[in-house]
C-alpha positions in Angstrom: -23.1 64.6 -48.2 -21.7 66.0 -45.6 -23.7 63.9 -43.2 -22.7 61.0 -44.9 -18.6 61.7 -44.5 -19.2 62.0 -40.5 -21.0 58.9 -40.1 -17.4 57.5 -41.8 -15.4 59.7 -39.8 -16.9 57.8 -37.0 -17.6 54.1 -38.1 -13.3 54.4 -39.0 -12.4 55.7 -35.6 -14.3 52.6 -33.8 -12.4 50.2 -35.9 -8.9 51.8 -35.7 -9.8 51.6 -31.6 -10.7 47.8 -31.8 -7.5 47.3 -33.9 -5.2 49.2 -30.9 -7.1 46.9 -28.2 -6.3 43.7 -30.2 -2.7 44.1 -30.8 -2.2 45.7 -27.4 -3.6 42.6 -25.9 -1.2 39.8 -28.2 1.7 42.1 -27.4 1.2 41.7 -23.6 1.1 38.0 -24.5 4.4 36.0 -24.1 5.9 34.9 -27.4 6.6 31.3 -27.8 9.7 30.5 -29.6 11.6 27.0 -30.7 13.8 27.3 -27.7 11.1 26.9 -25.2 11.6 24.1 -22.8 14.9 22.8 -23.5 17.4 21.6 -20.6 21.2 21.8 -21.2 23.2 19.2 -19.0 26.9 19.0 -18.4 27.8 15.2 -19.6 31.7 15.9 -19.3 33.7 14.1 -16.5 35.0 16.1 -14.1 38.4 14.6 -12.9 41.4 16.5 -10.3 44.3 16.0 -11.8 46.8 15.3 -9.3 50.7 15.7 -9.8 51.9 12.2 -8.6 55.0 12.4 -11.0 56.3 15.1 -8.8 54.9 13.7 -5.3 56.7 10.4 -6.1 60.4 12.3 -7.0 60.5 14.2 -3.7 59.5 11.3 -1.6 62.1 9.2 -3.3 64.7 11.8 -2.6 63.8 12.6 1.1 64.2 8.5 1.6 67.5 8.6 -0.4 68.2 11.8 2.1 67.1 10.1 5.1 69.0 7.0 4.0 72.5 8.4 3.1 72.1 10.7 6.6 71.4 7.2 8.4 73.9 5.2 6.9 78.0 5.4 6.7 79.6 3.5 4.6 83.0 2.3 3.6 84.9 0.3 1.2 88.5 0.1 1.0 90.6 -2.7 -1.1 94.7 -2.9 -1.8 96.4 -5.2 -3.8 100.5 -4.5 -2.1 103.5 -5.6 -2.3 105.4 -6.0 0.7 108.1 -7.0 3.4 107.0 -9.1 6.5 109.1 -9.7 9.2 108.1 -12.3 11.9 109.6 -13.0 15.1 110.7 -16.8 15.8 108.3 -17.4 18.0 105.3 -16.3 15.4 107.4 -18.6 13.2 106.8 -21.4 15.9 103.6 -21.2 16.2 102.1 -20.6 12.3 105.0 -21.2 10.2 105.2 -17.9 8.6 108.8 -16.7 6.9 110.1 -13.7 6.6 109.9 -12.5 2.4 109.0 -10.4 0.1 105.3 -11.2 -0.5 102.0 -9.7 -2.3 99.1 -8.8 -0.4 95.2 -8.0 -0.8 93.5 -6.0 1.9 89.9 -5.5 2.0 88.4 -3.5 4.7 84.6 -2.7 4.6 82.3 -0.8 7.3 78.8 -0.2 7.9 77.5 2.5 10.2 73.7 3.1 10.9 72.2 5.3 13.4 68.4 6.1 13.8 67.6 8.0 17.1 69.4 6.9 20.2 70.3 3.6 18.8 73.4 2.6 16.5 74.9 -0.5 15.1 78.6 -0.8 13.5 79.3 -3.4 10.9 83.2 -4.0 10.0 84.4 -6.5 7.8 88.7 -7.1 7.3 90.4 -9.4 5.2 93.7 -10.1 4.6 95.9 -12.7 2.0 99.4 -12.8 1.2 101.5 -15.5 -0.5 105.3 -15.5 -1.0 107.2 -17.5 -3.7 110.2 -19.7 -1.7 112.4 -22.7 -3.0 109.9 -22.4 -6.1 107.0 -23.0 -3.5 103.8 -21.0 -2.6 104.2 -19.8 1.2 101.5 -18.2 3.0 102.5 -15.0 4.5 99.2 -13.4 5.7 95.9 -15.2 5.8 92.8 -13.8 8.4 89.7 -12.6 8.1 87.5 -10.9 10.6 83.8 -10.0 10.9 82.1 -8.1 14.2 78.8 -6.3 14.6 77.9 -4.0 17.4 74.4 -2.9 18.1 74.0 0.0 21.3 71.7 2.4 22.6 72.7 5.8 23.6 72.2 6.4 27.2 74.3 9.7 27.4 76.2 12.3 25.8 79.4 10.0 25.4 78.5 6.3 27.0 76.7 4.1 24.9 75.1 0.5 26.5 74.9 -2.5 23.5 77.3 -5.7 22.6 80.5 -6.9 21.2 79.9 -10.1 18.4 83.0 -10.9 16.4 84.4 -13.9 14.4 87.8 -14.1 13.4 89.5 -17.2 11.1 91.5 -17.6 8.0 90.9 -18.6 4.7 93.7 -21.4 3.5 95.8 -23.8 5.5 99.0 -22.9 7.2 102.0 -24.6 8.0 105.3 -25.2 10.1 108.5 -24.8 9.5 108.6 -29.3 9.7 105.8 -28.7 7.0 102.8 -29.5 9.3 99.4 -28.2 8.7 98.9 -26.2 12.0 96.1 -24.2 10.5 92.9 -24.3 8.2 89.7 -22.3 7.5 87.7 -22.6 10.9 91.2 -24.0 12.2 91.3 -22.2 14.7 88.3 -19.8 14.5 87.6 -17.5 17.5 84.3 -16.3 18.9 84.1 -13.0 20.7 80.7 -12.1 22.3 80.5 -9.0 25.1 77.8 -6.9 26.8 78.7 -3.6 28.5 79.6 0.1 27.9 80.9 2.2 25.2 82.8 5.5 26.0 82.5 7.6 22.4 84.5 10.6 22.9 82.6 13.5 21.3 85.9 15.8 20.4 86.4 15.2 16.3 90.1 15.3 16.8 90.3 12.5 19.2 87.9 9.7 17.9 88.7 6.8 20.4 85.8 4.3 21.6 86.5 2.3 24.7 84.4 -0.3 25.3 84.2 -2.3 28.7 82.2 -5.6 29.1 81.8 -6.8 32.5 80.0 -10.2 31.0 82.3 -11.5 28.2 82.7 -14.8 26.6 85.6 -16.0 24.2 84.8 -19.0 22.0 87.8 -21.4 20.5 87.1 -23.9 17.5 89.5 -26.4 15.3 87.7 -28.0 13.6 90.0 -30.1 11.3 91.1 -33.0 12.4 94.1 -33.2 10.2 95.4 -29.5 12.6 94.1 -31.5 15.4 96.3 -34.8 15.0 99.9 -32.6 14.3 99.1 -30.9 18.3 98.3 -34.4 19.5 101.4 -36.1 17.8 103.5 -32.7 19.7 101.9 -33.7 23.0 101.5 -37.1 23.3 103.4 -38.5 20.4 102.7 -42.3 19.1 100.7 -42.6 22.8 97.6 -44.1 21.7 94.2 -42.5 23.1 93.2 -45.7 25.1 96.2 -45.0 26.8 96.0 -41.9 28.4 94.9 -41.1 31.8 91.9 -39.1 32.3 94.7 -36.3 33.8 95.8 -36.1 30.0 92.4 -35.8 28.6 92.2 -32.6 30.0 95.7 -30.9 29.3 95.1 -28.4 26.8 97.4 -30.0 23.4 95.5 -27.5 20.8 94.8 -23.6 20.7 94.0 -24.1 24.4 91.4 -27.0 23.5 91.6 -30.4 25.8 90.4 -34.2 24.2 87.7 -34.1 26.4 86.6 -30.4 24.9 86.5 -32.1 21.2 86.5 -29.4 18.8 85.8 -26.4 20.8 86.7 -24.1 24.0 84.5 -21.9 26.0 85.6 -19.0 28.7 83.5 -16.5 30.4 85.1 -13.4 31.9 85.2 -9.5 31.3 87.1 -8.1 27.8 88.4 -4.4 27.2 88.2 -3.3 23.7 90.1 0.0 22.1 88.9 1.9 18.9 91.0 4.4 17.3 90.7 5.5 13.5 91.8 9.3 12.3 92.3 10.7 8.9 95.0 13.1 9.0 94.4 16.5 6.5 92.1 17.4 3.9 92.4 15.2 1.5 92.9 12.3 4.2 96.2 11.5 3.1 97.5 10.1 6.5 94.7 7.7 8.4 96.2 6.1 11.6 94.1 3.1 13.1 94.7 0.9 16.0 92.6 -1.4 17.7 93.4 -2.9 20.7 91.5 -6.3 22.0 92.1 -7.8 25.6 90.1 -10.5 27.3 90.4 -12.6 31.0 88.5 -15.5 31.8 88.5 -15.1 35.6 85.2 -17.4 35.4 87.3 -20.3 34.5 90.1 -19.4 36.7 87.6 -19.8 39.6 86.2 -23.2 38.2 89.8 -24.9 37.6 91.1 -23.5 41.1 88.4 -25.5 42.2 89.3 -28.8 40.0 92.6 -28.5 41.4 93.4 -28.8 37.7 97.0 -26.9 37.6 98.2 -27.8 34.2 94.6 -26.4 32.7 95.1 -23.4 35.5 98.3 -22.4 33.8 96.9 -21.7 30.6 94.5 -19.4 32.0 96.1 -15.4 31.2 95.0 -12.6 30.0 94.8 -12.9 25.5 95.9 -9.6 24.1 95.9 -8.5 20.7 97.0 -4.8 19.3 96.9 -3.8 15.6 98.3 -0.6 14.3 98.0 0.2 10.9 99.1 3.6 9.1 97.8 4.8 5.7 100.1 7.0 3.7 97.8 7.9 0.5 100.3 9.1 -2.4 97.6 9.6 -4.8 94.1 8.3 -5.5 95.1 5.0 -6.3 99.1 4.6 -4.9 98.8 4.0 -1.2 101.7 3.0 1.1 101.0 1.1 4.3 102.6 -0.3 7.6 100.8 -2.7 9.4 101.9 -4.1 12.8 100.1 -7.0 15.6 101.5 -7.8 18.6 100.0 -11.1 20.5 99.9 -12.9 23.2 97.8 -16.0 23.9 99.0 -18.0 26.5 96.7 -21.4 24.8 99.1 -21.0 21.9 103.0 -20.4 23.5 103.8 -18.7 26.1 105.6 -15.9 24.5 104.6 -12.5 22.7 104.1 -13.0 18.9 104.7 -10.0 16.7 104.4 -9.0 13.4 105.3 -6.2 11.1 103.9 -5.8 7.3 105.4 -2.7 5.1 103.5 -2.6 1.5 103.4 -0.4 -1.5 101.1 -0.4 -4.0 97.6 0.4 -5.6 94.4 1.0 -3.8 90.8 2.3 -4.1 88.4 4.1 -1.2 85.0 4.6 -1.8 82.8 6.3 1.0 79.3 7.8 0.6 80.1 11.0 3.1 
């Protein structure tokens, strides 16, 4: 029996070894599992967002910066009314009277500077009526237009050119009731090249400009204006019956038959800029601008025709506006205006003018 339990003993040990072996061996094994061979891939688009809302604003306002920093602008328009006063030789020569009138002013200006180089933009206009005898009068009737490119070549000179084109915008007559004026009736053209003194002290803000190489530019082009000067010069003379000697005697604004509708000069011009606010709230703004021009090339070319009569009509043209600003409050402005001129190819005498209005006003500037 006891033989019997040790052959057991024995035949039990082998297995439980072979039993050890195996699992020993499937443990060493890798286990498989469901998740064995599967690939995970990323299918969502990757985008940058960009913030373009706020790129887009701050260009927009560094162009509005550069912009407003580049360009000076203002706009000034009056509605006054006023007392003119006009010397008798005005009177002679446009037919204004002296009354109590109401007058619009507009006054506009455009500076722009980018670097070294600037151009000025300024645009004036003026319109009065008067009622007399139960008529309409004109009292004050111009407007002006001039642009002025230049390059800066210094601390205080500046090198560009002069355009301006001054008319009026209704007719005008005499005292005999004769149309001496009309739109384009006389116009004049003013075209300079030269140098610009800027003075760079704030307090004195005065721009001189001197053009060497001017020209000055005279048009009438209504006949009806035309005819009244002819009937003053050569009265019921008919025009087959003048000499040639009368074809060239100035009759009109300095303009001859044989110029037609138009009169050229060359020569040199000197031109005079001042325009100062007065106080922090600018309620006194003096301006004055004064405008002289000699056509010493014609003077050389009619010394030469030994044309005297067209010689004497050759002077010096001057013209000086002064104009004070008295703001009461934002919209109740006072101003005095007053023009003193002389051109020689109108009468031989100085002209002068003096305008005193009260009334409402607006200014608008962006700096």
């Amino acid at each position: 029996m006891r033989k019997f339990y040790s052959i057991f003993a024995i035949a039990l040990f082998a297995m439980t070894t072979s039993a050890v072996a195996q699992v020993s061996i499937e443990a060493a094994a890798p286990a498989k599992t469901a998740e064995e061979g599967i690939t995970f891939k990323d299918t969502v688009k990757q985008n940058t967002v960009k913030n373009d809302f706020s790129n887009e604003a701050r260009i927009r306002a560094e162009r509005a910066a550069i912009r407003k920093e580049r360009n000076k602008i203002e706009f000034n328009v009056s509605l006054n009314g006023s007392l003119s006063n006009f010397n008798s030789k005005w009177q002679q020569v446009n037919g204004n009277a002296n009354a109590i009138t109401g007058v619009a002013n507009m006054l506009f200006t455009h500076n722009f500077t980018k670097g070294k180089f600037t151009i000025s933009n300024k645009v004036t206009a003026k319109l009065g009526y008067t009622s007399k005898e139960s008529e309409w009068t004109k009292s004050q009737d111009e407007w002006f237009i001039s642009t002025a490119p230049a390059y800066k070549i210094s601390k205080e000179w500046n090198f560009g050119a002069i355009a301006s084109l001054r008319s009026q915008f209704a007719n005008g007559f005499d005292k005999d009731n004769k149309r001496t004026s009309s739109a384009v009736a006389p116009a004049y053209l003013n075209l300079s090249l030269g140098f610009t003194y800027v003075c760079a002290e704030k307090k004195f803000p005065i721009k001189i400009n001197l053009s060497p190489i001017s020209m000055s530019a005279t048009y009438v082009t209504n006949q009806m204006v035309r005819d009244v000067f002819y009937a003053n010069k050569f009265g019921t003379k008919a025009f087959a019956d003048l000499t040639p000697a009368d074809k060239n005697t100035p009759y009109c604004y300095g303009l001859t038959l044989e110029n037609g509708t138009s009169r050229y000069e060359g020569g040199s011009s000197l031109q005079v800029n001042f325009d100062r606010t007065f106080g922090k709230k600018g309620v006194f703004r003096y301006r004055t601008v004064l405008y002289s021009f000699y056509g010493w090339i014609n003077e050389i070319t009619q010394q030469a025709s030994h044309n005297r009569e067209l010689f004497e009509h050759i002077a010096p043209t001057l013209r000086w506006e002064h104009t004070v600003d008295i703001k009461a409050t934002k919209y109740f402005s006072t101003q005095f205006y007053f023009q003193m001129l002389y051109n020689k190819a109108q009468i031989r005498s100085v002209q002068t003018q003096i305008l005193l209005g009260v009334g409402l006003s607006y200014n608008f500037k962006n700096k």
